[in-house]
N, C-alpha and C positions, 0 to 999 in steps of 0.2 A: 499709177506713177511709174515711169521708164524704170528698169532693173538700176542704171548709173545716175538719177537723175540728184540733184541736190534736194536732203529731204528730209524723213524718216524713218531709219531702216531699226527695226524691234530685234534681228537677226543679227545685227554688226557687234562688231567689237567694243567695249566699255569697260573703264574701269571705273568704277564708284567709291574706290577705296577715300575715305578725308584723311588726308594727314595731319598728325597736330602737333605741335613742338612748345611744352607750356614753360615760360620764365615766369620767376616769382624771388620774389624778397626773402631771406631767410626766415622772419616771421610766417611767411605763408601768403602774405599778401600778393596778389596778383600782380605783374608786369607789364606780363605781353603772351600772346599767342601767334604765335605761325602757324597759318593753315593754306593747304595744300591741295585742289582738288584741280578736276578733268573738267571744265564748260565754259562755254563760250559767255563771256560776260555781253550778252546781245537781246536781253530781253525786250529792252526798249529802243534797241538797234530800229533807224527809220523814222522816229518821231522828229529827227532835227534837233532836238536838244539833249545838251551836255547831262551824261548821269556816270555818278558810280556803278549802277545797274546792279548787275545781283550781285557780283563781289562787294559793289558799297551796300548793298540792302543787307547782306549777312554778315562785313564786317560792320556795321551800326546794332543791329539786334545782337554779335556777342557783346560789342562794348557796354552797351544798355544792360548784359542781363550776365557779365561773368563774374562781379561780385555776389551774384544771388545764395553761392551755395558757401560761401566764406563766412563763417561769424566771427563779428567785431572790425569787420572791413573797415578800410576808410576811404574808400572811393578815393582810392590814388589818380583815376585815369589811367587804367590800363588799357593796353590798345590791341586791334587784332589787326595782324598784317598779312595779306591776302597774296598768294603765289599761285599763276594757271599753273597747272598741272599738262597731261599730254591731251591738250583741249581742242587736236587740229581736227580730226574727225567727230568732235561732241559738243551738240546745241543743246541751250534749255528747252528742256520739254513744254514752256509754254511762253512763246514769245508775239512779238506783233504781229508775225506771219504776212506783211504785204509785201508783193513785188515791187524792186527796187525804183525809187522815184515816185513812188506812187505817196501824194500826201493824206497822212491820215486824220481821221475824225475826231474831233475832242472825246468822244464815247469811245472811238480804239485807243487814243491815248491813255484814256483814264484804267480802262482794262487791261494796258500792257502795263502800266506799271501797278495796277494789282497782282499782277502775276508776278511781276519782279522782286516786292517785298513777300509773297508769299513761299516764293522759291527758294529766298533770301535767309527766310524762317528758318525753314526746311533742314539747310546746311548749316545755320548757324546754330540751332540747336544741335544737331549729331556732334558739332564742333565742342557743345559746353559738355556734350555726353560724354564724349573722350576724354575731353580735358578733365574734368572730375574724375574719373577712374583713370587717371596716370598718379602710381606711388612710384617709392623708392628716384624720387630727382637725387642730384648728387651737386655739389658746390665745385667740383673740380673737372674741370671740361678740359681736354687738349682741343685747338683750334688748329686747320690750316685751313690756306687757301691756293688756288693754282689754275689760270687759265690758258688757253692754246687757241690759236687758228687755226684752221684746214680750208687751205686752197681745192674748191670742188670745181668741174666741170660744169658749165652751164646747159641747161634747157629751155630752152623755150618756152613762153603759158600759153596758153590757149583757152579761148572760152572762158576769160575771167573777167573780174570787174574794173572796169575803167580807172579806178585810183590805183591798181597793182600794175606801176607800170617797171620797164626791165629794161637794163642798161646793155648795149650793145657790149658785151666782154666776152675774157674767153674764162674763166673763173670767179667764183663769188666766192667770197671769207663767210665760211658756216666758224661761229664761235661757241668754246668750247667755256663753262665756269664751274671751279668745283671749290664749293666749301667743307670742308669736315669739323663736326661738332663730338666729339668722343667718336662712337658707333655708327652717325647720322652722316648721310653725305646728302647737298643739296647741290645739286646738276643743273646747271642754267646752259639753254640750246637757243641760240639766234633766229629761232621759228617757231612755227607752229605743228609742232610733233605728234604725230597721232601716235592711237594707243600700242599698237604692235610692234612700233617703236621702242616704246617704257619698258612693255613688256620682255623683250628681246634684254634689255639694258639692266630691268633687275635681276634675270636669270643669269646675267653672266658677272656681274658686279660682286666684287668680296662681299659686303656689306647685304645684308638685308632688308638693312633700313635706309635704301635708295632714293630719293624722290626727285623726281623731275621738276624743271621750273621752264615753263617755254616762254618765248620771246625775251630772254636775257639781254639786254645790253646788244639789241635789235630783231629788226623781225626783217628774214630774206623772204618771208612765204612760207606756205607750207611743207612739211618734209614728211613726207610719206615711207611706210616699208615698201623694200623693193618687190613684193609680191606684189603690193595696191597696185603697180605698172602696169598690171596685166591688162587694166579695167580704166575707163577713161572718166573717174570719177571727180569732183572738187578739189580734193586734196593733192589729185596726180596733173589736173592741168595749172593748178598755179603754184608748182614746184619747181624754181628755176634751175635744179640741179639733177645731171643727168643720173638715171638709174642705175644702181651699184656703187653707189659712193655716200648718200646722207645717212644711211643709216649704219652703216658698217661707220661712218667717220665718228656717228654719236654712240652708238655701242662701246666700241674697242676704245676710241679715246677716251670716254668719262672713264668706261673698265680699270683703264691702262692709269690715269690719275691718280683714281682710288688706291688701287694694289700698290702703286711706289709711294704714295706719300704714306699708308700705312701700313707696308712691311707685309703685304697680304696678296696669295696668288690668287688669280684669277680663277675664276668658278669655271668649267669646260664648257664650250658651246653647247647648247641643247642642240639636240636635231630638229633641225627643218627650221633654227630658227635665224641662219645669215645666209 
């Protein structure tokens, strides 16, 4: 496989972290879960028909199995709500795999979506794993919320897929969403953020308990760190937005959110990492 090609690289960047955020009744009874992860919900991407795919295969296996470790549940109907993570550079590891247009077989249908409820499992167990070992919740949350624009320069795509198509302008609105829950800030970005993105964004973020939410409230395409430039990979040809500007707008602005809306300075740039 070409060093740029679209694919699978064992060597690249990944975060696997699951995030989990558990609501519950003051009884104890279960609510809701928010979970948070980094992949492409594409496993059955190609068969031509509509799925939840693996964000629906792992949010139905926790709904199915999160009153399991509750005694005296009452099957309230708690529900799990599924958020991509920085999923621009991250496929599941076992998808339909054909090249675009190409129809497939009732036997590769049937196989991708084994792989889809398998994958599904996967995550949604680690999901109930966590959830179970989170003590000490508290009934007293402070809430905010705060969004912004950022007028970027545009780029051109290249060598992408025919539904990514791009508007003759001279800047695109990358949007910016920030929720805080106590500690917890939930960062919603207008794209598809890869990982060195996140990462850049929780080293410099007050908070530690940072998570990203990509394609909030739209999707411009991919948003690459300005280092991926170098390399003429997926992520960097269908990124309408010139280099030096997506990733510094999503770092420093969620940053800059964070720290005024809770009273908290900003953590110092790491090196080598804007």
């Amino acid at each position: 496989m070409p060093r740029d090609s679209l694919g699978h690289n064992a060597e690249g960047p990944s975060d696997k972290t699951v995030w989990v955020l558990k609501f519950e009744a003051l009884d104890g009874e279960p609510i809701a879960l928010v979970v948070n992860y980094a992949v492409h919900s594409t496993v059955v991407f190609g068969t031509g028909e509509v799925s939840g795919d693996l964000a629906g295969a792992a949010c139905r296996y926790i709904e199915d199995h999160i009153d399991d470790h509750v005694e005296d549940h009452h099957d309230g109907g708690a529900v799990a709500l599924w958020t991509p993570g920085p999923l621009g550079d991250q496929a599941p590891r076992v998808n339909l795999g054909l090249p675009f247009g190409v129809a497939p077989t009732e036997r590769q249908k049937a196989r991708a979506y084994a792989a889809m409820d398998a994958q599904g499992l996967i995550v949604g167990a680690e999901v109930l794993r966590v959830a179970a070992s989170l003590t000490g919740l508290t009934s007293s949350v402070r809430i905010g919320a705060e969004q912004r624009t950022v007028p970027c320069p545009v780029k051109a795509g290249r060598d992408v897929m025919p539904s990514m198509r791009q508007e003759l302008v001279d800047t695109v609105p990358l949007r910016l969403a920030l929720i805080t829950l106590a500690d917890v800030a939930l960062a919603g970005v207008s794209g598809e953020v890869v990982t060195d993105v996140y990462r850049h964004l929780a080293a410099r973020s007050p908070l530690a308990r940072t998570l990203l939410i990509s394609i909030a409230n739209d999707r411009i395409g991919y948003l690459p760190d300005d280092a991926r430039f170098d390399r003429p990979v997926h992520s960097v040809n269908g990124c309408p937005i010139a280099r030096g500007h997506a990733e510094t707008a999503i770092v420093e602005g969620v940053s800059d959110m964070i720290a005024r809306r809770l009273g908290r300075p900003l953590r110092p740039v790491p090196e080598k990492a804007l």
